[in-house]
N, C-alpha and C positions, 0 to 999 in steps of 0.2 A: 316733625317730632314723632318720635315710637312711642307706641300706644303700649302702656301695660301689658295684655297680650304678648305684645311682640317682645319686650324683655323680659318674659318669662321663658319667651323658646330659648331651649337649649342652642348652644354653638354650634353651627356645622364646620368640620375642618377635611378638605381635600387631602386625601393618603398621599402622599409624596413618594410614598414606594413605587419602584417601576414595575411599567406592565406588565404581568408575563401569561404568556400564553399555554396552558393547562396541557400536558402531553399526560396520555392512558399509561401509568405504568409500565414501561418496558419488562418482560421479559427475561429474571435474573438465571443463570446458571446455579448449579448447586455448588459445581469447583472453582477454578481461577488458577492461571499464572501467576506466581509469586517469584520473590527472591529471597531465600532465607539463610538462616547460619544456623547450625545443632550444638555449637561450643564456640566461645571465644576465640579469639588468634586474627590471625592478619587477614586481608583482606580477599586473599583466595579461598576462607571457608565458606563465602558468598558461593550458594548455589541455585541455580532454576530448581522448580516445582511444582508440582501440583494440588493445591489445598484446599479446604473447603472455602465457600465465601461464607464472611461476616455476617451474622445475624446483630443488626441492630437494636438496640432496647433504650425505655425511657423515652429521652428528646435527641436519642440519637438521629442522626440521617445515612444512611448509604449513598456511598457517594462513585459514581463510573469513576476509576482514575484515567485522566489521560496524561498525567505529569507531576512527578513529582523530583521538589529538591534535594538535593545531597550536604548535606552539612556536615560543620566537626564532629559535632555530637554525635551524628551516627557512625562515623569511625571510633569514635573511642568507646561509645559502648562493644559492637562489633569485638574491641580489642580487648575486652574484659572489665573498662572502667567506665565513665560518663554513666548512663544508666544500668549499667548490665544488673548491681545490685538486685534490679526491681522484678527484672526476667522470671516469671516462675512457669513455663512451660515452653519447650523445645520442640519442633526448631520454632522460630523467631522471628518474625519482618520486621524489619528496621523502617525508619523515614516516617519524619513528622508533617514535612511540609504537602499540601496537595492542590491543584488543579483540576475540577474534572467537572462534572453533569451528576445531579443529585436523580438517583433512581426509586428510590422511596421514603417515604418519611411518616413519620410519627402519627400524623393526622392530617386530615386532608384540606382544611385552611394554614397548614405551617406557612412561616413565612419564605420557607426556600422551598417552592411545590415542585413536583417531579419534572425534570425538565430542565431547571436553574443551573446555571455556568454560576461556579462557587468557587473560591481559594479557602483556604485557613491552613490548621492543623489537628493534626490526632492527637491521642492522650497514649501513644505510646510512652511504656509498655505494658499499658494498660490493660491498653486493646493492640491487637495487631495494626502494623504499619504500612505507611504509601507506597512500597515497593512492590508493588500488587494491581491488579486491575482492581478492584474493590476493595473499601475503606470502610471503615463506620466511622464519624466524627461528631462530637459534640457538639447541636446547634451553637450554644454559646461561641462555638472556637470556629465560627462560618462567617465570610461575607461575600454578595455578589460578588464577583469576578469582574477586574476592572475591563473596563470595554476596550477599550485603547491597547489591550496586552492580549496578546495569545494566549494558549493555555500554558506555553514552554517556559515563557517568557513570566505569569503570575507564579506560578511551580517555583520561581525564585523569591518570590518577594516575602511568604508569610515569617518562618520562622528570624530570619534576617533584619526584617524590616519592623518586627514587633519588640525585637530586643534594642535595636537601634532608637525606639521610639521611646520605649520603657526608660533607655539611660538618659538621649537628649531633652527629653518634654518633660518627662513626669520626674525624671530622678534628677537631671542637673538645671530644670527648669529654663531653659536657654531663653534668653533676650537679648535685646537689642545691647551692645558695650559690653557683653559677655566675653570675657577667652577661654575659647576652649583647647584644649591640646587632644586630639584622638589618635591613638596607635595605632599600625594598619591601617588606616583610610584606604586602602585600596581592596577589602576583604567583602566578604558580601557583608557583614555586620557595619565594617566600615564605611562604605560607598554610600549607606541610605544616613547612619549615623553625621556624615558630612554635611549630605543632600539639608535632612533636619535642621541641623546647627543652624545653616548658611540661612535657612527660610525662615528662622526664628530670630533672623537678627544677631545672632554672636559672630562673631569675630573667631573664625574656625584656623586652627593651624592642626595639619596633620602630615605623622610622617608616611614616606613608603620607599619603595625599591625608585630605582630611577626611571623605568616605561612608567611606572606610575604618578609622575611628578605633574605634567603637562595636565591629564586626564581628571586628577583630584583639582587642580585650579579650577578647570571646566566644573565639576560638580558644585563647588563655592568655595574652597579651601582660599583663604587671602592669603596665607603664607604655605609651604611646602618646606620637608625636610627630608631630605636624601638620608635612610638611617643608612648607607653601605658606606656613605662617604662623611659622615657629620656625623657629631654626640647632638645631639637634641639640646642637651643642658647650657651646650656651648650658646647656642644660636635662639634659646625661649626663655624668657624669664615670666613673674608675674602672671600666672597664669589662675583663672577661677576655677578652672575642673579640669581633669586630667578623664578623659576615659581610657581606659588603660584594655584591651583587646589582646595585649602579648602575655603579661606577668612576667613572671622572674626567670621563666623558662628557658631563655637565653640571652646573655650579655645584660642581666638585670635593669630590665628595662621599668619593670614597677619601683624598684628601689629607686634607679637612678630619678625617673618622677617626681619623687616627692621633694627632689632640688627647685624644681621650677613652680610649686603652685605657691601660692602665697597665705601667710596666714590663715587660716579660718576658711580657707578654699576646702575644695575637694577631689577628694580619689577615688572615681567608682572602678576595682578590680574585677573583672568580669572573667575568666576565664577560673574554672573549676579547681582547686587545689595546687593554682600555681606560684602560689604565693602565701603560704598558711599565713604567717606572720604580720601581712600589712598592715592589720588594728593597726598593733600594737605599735609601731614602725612610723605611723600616719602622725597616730594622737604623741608620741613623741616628741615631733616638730609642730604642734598647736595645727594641724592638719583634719580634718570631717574624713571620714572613710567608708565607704559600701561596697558589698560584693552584689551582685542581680543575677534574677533567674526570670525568664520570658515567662510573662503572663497572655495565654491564649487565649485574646480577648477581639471576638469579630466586632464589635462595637469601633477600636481602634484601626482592627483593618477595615473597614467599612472608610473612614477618613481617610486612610492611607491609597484606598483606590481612588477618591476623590482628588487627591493630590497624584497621582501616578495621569488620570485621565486629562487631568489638566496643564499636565506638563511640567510641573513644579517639581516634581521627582518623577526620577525612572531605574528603572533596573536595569543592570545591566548582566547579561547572561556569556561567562568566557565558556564553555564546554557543554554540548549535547551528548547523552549515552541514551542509546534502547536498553530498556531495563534488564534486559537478557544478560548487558552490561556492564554492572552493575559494579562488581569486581574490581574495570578496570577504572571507571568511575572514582573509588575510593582511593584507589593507588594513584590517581592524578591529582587529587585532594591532599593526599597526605606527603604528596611531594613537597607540597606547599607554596606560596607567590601564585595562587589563584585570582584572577582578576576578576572582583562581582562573586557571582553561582556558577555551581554544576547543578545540573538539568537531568532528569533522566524521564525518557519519550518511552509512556508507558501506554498506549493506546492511541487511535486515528482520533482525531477531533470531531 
């Protein structure tokens, strides 16, 4: 029996954080390699540079890049929309998502101390972007780097995998007897968005190109739909939530949607202004309707790498570029029928 005394001491509880072993501040340059653009337009205003590095502040961290991803989003700002609004100083680094070794931080118990192999993303256009040997990122938007992933290989997962989690988990709440319908499953939003579904117990059907049929089954997909060869509407009915990845931007794929969900179901539209009108379109037919925007939450990616290390999900990476790159990077993005990420190898490991 515990003697008074003894239930008065406090609880001791073992840090479950991993070890890490304290590296002396490296050594920052005052310049860097960059990729930048001085105006809007296509993808060849992408130029190499040389610019100052990031001075971090607050709970910021500085982060080495050795990798970072390529999304839509930085094409379309690039092309004058998606963020560009926000841009108030020229030229510009693009790239949210990053990979790399954190070089300095805030104070000297942070929980990612110099040294630390870290994913997330930036708060461009905040602050300058990934397309850079050095980054400043918002602790918040930070988690260890999952063990099991390269740094090429996590450089794909943040901005992808937090918007896929945002709609699966948190927005369409996925369970077990769930249907979901996701467009694109084969995109890098789509790929982890499957992965989720499938591990949460819903009953996933997604469409894609046809290499991509076989490949989404493997992910969890129980059913597949060839959009080259098949209407969707024909072959899905009854469905709980549509994540809709395309919009209306061609062959009205968010309108034609709202045939297959069922009453009181849902429509999360995710893609920027490709669909102004779905409210109104949704509530219509007695339909729930959301647009989303990624919330940079290392809390989430922190679980996400736990699920990547454990095999339950993975990424998968179709395209490498040296950031030098960069250019052609976007022009193979914006072709379109990307399987997974593009990658761009901005630093040695």
């Amino acid at each position: 029996m515990r003697t008074n005394r003894e239930r008065e001491r406090p609880m001791r509880f073992r840090s479950t954080r991993p070890e890490t072993t304290l590296h002396p501040a490296p050594a920052v340059p005052e310049t860097m390699d960059a990729v930048v653009f001085d105006a809007p337009g296509s993808s060849e205003v992408l130029r190499s540079a040389r610019i100052p590095v990031p001075t971090p502040v607050l709970s910021e961290v500085l982060v080495r890049v050795v990798a970072a991803g390529v999304n839509p989003i930085d094409a379309k700002t690039r092309a004058g929309r998606g963020m560009s609004a926000a841009i108030d100083a020229w030229p510009s680094v693009l790239g949210l998502d990053v990979s790399g070794v954190v070089v300095r931080t805030p104070f000297d118990a942070h929980p990612f101390p110099v040294g630390t192999e870290v994913y997330g993303m930036a708060a461009v256009p905040r602050t300058g972007g990934t397309y850079a040997e050095y980054v400043v990122v918002p602790t918040l938007s930070l988690a260890r780097k999952p063990l099991s992933l390269s740094h090429v290989e996590a450089a794909g997962v943040p901005l992808a995998a937090l918007t896929a989690w945002g709609l699966v988990v948190e927005t369409a709440l996925a369970h077990q007897g769930q249907r979901i319908l996701i467009h694109a499953g084969g995109g890098g939003v789509g790929h982890f968005a499957v992965q989720f579904a499938a591990y949460f117990g819903a009953h996933v059907i997604a469409t894609g190109s046809p290499r991509n049929l076989s490949w989404l089954r493997e992910l969890g997909a129980a059913e597949v739909v060839d959009y080259t060869s098949t209407r969707f509407e024909d072959v899905v009915a009854d469905v709980d939530v549509v994540i809709d990845l395309i919009g209306n931007v061609s062959d009205d794929t968010g309108t034609r949607s709202l045939e297959v969900i069922r009453p009181g179901g849902m429509l999360i539209e995710v893609p920027t202004g490709a669909w102004p009108g779905f409210r109104e379109a949704a509530a219509a037919r007695g339909i729930r309707s959301t647009d989303y925007k990624t919330i940079p939450d290392g809390g989430a990616l922190a679980t996400i790498a736990r699920l990547l290390d454990s095999g339950a999900v993975r990424v998968y990476v179709d395209r490498v570029f040296d950031l030098a790159d960069a250019a052609a990077a976007h022009f193979e993005l914006e072709r379109g029928h990307t399987r997974g990420k593009i990658v761009l190898r901005v630093s040695d490991d």
